[in-house]
ZATOR-673115 format. One record per residue (C-alpha): residue number from 1; residue in one letter; x negated, y negated, z negated. Coordinates in steps of 0.25 Angstrom, whole numbers, padded with zeros to 4 digits. Each point is the difference from the previous one (the first is absolute). Layout:
<atoms>
+-----+------+-------+-------+-------+
! pos ! code !     u !     v !     w !
+-----+------+-------+-------+-------+
! NUM !    A !     X !     Y !     Z !
...
+-----+------+-------+-------+-------+
</atoms>
This chain:
<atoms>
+-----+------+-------+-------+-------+
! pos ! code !     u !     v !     w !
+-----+------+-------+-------+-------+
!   1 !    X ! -0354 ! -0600 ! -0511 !
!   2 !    X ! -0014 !  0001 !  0007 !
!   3 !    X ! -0003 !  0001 !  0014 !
!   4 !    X ! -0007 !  0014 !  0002 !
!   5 !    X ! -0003 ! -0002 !  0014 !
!   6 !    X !  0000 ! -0009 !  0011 !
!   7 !    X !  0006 !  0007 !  0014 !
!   8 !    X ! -0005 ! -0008 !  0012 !
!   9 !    X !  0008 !  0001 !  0014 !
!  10 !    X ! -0006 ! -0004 !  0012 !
!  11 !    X !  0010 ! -0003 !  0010 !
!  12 !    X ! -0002 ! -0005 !  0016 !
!  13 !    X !  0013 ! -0003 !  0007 !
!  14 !    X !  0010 !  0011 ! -0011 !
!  15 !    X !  0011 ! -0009 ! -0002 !
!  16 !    X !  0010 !  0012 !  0005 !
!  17 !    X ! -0006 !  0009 ! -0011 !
!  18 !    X ! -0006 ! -0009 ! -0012 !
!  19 !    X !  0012 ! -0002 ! -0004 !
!  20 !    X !  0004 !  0015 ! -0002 !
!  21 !    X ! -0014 !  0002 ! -0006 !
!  22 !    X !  0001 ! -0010 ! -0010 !
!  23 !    X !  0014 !  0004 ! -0004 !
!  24 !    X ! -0003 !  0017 ! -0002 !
!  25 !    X ! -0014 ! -0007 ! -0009 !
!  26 !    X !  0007 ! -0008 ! -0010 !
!  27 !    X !  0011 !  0012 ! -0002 !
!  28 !    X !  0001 !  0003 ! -0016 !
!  29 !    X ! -0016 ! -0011 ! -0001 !
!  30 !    X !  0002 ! -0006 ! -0014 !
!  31 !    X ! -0003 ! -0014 !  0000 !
!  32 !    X ! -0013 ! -0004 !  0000 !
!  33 !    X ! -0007 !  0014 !  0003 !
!  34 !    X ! -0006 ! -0002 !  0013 !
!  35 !    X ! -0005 ! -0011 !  0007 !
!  36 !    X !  0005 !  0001 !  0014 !
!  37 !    X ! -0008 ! -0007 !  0009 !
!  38 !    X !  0003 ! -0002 !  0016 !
!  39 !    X ! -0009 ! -0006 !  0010 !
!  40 !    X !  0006 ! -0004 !  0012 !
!  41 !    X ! -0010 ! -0001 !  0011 !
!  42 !    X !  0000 ! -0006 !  0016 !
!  43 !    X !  0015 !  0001 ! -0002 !
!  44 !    X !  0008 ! -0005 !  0010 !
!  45 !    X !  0012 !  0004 ! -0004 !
!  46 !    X !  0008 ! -0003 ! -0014 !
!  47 !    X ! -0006 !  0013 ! -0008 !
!  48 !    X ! -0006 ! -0011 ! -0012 !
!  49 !    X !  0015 ! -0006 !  0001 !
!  50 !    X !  0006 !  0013 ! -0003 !
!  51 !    X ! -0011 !  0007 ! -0011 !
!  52 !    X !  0003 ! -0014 ! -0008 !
!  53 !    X !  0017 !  0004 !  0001 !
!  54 !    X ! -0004 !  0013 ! -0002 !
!  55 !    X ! -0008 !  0001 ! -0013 !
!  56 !    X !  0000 ! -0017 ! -0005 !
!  57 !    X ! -0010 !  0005 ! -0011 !
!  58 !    X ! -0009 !  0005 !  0010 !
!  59 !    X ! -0013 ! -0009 !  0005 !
!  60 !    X !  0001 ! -0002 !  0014 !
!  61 !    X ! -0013 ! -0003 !  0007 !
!  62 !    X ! -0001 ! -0007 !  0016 !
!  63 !    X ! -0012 !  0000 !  0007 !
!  64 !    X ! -0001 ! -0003 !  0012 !
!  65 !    X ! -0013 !  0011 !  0002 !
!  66 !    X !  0006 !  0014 !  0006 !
!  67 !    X ! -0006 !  0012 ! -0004 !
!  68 !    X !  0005 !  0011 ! -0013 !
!  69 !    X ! -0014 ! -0001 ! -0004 !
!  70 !    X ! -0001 ! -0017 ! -0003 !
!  71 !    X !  0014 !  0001 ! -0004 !
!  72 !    X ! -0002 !  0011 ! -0011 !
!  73 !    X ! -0014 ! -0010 ! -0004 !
!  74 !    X !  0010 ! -0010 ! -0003 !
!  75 !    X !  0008 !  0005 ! -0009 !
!  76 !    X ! -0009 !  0010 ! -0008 !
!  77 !    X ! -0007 ! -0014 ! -0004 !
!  78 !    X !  0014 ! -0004 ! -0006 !
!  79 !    X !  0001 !  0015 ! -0006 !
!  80 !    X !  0001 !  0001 ! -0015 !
!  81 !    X ! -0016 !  0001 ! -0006 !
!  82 !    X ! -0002 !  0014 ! -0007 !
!  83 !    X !  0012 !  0007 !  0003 !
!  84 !    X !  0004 !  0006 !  0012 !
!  85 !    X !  0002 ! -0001 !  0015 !
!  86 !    X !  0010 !  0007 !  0008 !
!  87 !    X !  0000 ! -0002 !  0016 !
!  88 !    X !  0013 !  0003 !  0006 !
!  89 !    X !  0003 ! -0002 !  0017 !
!  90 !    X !  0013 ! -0009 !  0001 !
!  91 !    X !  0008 !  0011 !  0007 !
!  92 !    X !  0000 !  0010 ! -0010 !
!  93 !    X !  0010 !  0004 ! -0011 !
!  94 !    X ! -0004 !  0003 ! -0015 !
!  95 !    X !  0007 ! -0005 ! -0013 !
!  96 !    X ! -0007 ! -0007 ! -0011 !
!  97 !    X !  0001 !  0013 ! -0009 !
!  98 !    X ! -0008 !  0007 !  0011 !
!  99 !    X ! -0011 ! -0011 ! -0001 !
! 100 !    X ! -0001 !  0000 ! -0013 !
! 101 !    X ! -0002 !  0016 ! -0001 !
! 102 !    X ! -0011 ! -0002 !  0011 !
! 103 !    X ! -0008 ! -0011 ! -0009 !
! 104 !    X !  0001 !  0009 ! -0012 !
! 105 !    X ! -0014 !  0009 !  0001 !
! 106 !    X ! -0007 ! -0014 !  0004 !
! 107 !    X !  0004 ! -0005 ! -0013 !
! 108 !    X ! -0009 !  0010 ! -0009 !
! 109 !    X ! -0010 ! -0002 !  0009 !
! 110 !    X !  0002 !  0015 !  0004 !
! 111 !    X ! -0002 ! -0004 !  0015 !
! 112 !    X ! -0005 ! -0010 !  0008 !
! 113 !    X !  0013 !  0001 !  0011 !
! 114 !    X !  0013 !  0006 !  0001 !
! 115 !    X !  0007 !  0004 !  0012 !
! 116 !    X !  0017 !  0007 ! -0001 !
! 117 !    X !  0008 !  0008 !  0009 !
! 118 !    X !  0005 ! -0004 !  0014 !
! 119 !    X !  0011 !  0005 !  0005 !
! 120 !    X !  0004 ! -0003 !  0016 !
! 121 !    X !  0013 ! -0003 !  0003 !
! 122 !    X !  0002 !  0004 !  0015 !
! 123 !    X !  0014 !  0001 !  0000 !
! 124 !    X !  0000 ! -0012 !  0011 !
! 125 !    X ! -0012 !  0006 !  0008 !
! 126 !    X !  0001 !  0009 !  0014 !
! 127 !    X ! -0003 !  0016 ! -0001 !
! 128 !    X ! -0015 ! -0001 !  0005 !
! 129 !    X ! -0001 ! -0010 ! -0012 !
! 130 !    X !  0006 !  0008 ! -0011 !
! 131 !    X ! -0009 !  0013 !  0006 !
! 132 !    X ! -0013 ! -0010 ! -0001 !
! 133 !    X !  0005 ! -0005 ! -0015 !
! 134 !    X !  0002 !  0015 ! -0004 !
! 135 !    X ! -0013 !  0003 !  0006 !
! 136 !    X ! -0008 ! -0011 ! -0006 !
! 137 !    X !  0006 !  0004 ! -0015 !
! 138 !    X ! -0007 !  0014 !  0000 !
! 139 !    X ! -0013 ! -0009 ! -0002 !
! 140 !    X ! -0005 !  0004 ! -0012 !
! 141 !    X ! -0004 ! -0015 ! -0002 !
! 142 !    X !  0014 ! -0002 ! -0004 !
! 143 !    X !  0001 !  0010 ! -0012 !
! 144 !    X ! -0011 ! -0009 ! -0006 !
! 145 !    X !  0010 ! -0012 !  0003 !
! 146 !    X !  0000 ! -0010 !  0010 !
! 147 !    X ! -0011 ! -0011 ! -0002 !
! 148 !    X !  0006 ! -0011 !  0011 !
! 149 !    X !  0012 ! -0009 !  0000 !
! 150 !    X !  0000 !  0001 ! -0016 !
! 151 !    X ! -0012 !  0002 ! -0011 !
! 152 !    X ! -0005 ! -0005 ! -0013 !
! 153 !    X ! -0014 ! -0005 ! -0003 !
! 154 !    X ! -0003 ! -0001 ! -0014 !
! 155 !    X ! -0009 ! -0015 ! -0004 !
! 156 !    X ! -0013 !  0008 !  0002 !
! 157 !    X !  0006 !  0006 !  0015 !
! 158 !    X !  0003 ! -0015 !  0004 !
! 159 !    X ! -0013 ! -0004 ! -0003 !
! 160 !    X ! -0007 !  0012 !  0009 !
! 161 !    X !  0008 ! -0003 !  0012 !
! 162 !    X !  0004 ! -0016 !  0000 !
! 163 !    X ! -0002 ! -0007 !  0008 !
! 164 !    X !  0003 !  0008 !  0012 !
! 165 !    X ! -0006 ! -0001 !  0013 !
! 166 !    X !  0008 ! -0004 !  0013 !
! 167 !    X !  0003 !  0014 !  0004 !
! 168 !    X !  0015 !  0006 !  0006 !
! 169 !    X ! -0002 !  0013 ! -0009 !
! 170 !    X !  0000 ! -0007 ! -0013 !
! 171 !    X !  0007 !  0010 ! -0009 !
! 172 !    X ! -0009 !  0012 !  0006 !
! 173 !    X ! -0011 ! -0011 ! -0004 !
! 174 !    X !  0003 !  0001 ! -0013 !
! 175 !    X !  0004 !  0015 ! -0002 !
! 176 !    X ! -0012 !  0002 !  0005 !
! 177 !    X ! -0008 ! -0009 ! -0011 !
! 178 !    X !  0003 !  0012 ! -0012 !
! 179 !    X ! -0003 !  0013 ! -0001 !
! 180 !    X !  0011 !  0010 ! -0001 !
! 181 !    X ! -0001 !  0002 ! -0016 !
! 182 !    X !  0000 ! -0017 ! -0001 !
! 183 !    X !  0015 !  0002 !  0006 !
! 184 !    X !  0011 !  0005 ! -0009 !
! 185 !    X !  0013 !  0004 !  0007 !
! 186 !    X !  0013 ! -0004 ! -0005 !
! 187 !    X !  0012 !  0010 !  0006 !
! 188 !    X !  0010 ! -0006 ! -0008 !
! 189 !    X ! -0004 ! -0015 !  0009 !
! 190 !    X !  0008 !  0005 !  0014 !
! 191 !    X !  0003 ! -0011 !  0011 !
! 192 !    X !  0006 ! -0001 !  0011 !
! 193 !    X ! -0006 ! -0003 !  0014 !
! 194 !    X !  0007 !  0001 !  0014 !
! 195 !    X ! -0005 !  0008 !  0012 !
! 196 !    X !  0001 ! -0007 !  0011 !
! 197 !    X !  0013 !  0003 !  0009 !
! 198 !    X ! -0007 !  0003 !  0013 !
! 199 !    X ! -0012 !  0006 !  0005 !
! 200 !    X ! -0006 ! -0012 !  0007 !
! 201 !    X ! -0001 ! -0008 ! -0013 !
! 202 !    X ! -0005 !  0012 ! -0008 !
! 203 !    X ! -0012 !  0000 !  0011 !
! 204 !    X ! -0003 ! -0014 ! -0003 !
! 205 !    X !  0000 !  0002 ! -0014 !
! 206 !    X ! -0008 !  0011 ! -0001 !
! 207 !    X ! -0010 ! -0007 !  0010 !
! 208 !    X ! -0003 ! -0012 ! -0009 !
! 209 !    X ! -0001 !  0010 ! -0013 !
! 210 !    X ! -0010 !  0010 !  0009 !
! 211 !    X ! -0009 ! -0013 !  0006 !
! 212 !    X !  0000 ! -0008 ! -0014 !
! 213 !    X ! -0007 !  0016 ! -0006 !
! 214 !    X ! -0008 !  0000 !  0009 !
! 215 !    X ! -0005 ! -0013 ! -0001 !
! 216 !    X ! -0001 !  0002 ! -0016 !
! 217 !    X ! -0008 !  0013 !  0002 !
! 218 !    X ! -0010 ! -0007 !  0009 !
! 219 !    X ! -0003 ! -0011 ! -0012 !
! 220 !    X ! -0004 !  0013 ! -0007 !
! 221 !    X !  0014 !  0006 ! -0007 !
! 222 !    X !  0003 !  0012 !  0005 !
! 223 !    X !  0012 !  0008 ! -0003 !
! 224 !    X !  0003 !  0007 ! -0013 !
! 225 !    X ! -0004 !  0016 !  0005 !
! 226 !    X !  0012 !  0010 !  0003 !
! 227 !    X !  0010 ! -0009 !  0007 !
! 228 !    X !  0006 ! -0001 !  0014 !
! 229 !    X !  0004 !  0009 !  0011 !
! 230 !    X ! -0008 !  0013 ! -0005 !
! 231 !    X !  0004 !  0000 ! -0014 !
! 232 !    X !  0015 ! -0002 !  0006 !
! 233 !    X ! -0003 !  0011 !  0007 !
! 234 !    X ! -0005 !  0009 ! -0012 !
! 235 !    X !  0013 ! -0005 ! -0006 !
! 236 !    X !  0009 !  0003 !  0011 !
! 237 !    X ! -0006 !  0015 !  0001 !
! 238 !    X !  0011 !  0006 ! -0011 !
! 239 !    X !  0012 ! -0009 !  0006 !
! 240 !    X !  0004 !  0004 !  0015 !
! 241 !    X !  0011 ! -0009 ! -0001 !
! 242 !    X ! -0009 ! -0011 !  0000 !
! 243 !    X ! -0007 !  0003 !  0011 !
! 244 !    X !  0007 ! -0007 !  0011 !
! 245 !    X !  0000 ! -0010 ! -0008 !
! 246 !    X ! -0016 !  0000 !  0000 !
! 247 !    X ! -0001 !  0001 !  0015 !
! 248 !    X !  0007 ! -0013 !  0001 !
! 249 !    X ! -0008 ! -0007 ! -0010 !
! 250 !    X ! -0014 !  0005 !  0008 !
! 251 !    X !  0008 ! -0004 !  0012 !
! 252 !    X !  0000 ! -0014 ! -0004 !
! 253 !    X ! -0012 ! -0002 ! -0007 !
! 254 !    X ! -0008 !  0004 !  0012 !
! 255 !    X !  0010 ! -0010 !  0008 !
! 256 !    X ! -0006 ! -0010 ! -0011 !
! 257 !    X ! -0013 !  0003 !  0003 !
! 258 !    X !  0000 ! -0001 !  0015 !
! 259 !    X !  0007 ! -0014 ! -0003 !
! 260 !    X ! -0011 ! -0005 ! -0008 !
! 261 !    X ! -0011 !  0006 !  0009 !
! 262 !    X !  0006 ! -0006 !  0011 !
! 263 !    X !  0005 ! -0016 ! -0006 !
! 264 !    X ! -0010 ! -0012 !  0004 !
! 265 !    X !  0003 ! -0008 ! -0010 !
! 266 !    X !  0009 !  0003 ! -0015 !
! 267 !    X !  0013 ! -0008 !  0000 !
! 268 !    X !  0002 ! -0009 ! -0013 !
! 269 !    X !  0007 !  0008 ! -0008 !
! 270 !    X !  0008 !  0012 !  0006 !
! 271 !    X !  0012 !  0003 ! -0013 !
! 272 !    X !  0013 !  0007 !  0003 !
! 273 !    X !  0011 ! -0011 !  0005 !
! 274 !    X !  0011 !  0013 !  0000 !
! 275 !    X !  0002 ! -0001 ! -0015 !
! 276 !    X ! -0001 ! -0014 ! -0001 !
! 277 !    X !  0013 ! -0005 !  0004 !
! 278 !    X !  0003 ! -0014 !  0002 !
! 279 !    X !  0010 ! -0009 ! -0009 !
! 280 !    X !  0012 !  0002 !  0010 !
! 281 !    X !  0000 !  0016 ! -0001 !
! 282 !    X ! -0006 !  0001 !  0014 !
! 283 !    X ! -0012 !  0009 !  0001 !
+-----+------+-------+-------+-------+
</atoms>
């Protein structure tokens, strides 16, 4: 059989999830449909060791550069030419069926990129967690899919957005680089993502994401129109059940921006350490 696509996995210090990741991806993949490649980057830890006892076909990339942007770089120029290219974070969970289904409109050329369905699993995660995570899903964003964590470029989509500049938001980097008819939205592509268990993480999470769109708007790419907290609100207006559930999301997010008006200086790379659990079990 062909290889259809090449799935590209940037991953800095995952070895406690790359594993799983790797293991949901190649559920039901035929051999030789997808070219899984995984680029290890400023690892200190055994996450390069782990993807190659994970997946042995896979390519595994080190480099000693950190950074998701270099590291997705790397691997697009081993990517197969003309077809494809999927981008999936290393803690996430989706099945090669599921991939295969998102790449499907990018074949025809019916679209340029492709985004699924994300599900959140906040069955670990406090009570002010899963309100913010119910919250968050009365987006509207999210009934056109979730472009992050997992998408699709078609050949000509690679070409409009490789290589990527050195910036922390680089999935909203790229959603950013088509127009809204460009996208095609593959329900049938759900994945799974992890809410983070408490709400100290989910602030420093959502400070990275909020700091790396603004810097992507001030290079002049703003956000797509009718998102955020007034179109959540809009969509709250027919569910009082929700509402509560609103007031904590508003709650944080303006916790989020008083943190970022307030810091000196952005740390490295703020990602959430609660779901991320080490090799011995311990959290």
């Amino acid at each position: 059989m062909s290889e259809l696509a090449t799935v590209l996995i940037p991953a800095w210090n995952e070895a406690a999830v790359i594993g799983r990741t790797l293991a949901t991806l190649q559920q039901g993949l035929a051999r030789g449909r997808l070219r899984l490649i995984v680029i290890a980057n400023a690892c200190t830890d055994d996450t390069a060791a782990v993807a190659r006892a994970a997946a042995p076909e896979a390519l595994v990339l080190e480099t000693p550069i950190a950074g998701k942007s270099q590291a997705l770089n790397l691997g697009v120029s081993y990517a197969l030419p003309s077809r494809p290219v999927v981008c999936l974070d290393a803690d996430l969970d989706v099945t090669a069926s599921q991939v295969l289904a998102l790449i499907a409109p990018l074949l025809d050329d019916r679209a340029l990129a492709a985004c699924g369905t994300m599900e959140v699993d906040s069955a670990g995660a406090s009570p002010a967690v899963r309100s913010w995570v119910r919250a968050w899903m009365l987006n509207p964003y999210f009934t056109h899919g979730k472009f992050g964590g997992l998408f699709a470029l078609s050949p000509k989509g690679v070409q409009r957005v490789f290589p990527l500049p050195l910036v922390t938001g680089d999935d909203e980097w790229i959603r950013r680089a088509f127009a809204a008819d460009e996208v095609a939205f593959v329900a049938a592509c759900r994945f799974v993502a992890r809410a983070p268990r408490n709400l100290s993480s989910l602030i420093q999470t959502r400070c990275r994401s909020l700091r790396g769109a603004r810097v992507i708007s001030a290079m002049g790419r703003p956000a797509p129109l009718r998102e955020g907290v007034g179109a959540m609100l809009m969509a709250a207006v027919s569910q009082p059940q929700r509402w509560g559930d609103l007031v904590v999301f508003v709650a944080v997010m303006a916790w989020v921006r008083l943190r970022l008006a307030t810091e000196r200086a952005a740390p490295r790379w703020e990602r959430d350490a609660t779901t991320r659990p080490s090799l011995s079990g311990k959290v």
